[in-house]
SENUZA-564650 format. One record per residue (C-alpha): residue in one letter; z, x, y. Coordinates in steps of 0.001 Angstrom, whole numbers, plus 500000, padded with zeros to 6 digits. Layout:
% SENUZA-564650
<site "A", <Z, X, Y>>
...
//
This chain:
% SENUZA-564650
<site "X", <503573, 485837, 493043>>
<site "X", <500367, 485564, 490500>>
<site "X", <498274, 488805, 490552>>
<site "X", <495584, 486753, 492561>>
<site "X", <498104, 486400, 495247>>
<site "X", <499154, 489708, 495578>>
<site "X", <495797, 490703, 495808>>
<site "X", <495333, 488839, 498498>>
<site "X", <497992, 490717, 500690>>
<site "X", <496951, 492465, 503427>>
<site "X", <498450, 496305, 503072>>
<site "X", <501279, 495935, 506113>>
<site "X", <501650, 492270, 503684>>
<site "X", <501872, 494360, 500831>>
<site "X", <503852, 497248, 501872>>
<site "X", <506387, 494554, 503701>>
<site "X", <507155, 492548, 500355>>
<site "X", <507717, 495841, 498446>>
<site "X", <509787, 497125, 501212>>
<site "X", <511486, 494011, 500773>>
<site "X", <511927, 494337, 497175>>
<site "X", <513340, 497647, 497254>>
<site "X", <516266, 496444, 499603>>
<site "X", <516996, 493541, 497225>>
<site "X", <517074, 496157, 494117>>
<site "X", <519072, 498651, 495871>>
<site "X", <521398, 496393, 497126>>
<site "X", <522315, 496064, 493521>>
<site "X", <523141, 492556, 492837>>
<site "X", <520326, 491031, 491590>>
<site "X", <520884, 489598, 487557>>
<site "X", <519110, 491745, 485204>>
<site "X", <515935, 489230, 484737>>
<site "X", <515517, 489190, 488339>>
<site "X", <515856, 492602, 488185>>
<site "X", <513078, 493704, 485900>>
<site "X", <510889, 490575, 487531>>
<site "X", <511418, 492295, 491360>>
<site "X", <510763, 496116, 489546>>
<site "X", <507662, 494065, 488219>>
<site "X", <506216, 493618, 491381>>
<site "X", <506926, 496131, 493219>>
<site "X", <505219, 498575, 491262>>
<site "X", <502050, 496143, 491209>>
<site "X", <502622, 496401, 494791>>
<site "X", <502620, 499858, 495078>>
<site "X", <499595, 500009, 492989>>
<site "X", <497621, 498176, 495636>>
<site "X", <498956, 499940, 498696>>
<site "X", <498004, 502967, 496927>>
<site "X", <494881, 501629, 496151>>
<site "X", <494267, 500367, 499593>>
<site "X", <495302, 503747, 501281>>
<site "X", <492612, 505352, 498757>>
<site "X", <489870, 503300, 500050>>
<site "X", <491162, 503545, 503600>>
<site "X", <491334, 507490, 503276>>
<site "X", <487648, 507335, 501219>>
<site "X", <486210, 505187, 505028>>
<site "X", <487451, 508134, 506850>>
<site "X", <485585, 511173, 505120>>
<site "X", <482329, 509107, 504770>>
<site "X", <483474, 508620, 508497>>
<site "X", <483623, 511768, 509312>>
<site "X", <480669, 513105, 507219>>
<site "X", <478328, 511565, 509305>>
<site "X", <480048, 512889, 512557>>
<site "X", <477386, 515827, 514037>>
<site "X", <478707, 519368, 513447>>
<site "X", <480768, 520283, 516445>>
<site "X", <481170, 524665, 517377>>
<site "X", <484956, 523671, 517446>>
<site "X", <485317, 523263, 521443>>
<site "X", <486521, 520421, 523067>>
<site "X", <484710, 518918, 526095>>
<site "X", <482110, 519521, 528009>>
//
């Protein structure tokens, strides 16, 4: 897949392809050029899920920031 592809993953897209990839390279018989093509990938697939979880986690705290200060109880 071209960069602009992969990009266009969604993350569960993403992280199913480089589980995908993983399999293939631990199953262990994949020729060496295939090999290094697969390892390729996956870590520019990794990249973006990380990447993606980073912005996901960054939604959450500005999220959360703008939550009103609670005294800890739950309920009414």
């Amino acid at each position: 897949m071209t960069q602009q592809n992969l990009e266009d993953l969604s993350f569960e897209q993403a992280l199913a392809r480089l589980e995908a990839i993983v399999r293939r390279l631990e199953e262990g018989n994949v020729p060496l050029e295939d090999g290094l093509v697969a390892f390729e990938e996956g870590t520019t697939l990794s990249l973006l899920c990380q990447q993606r979880l980073d912005t996901a986690e960054r939604r959450v705290e500005q999220l959360l920031e703008k939550l009103p200060p609670t005294d800890g109880t739950i309920g009414t």
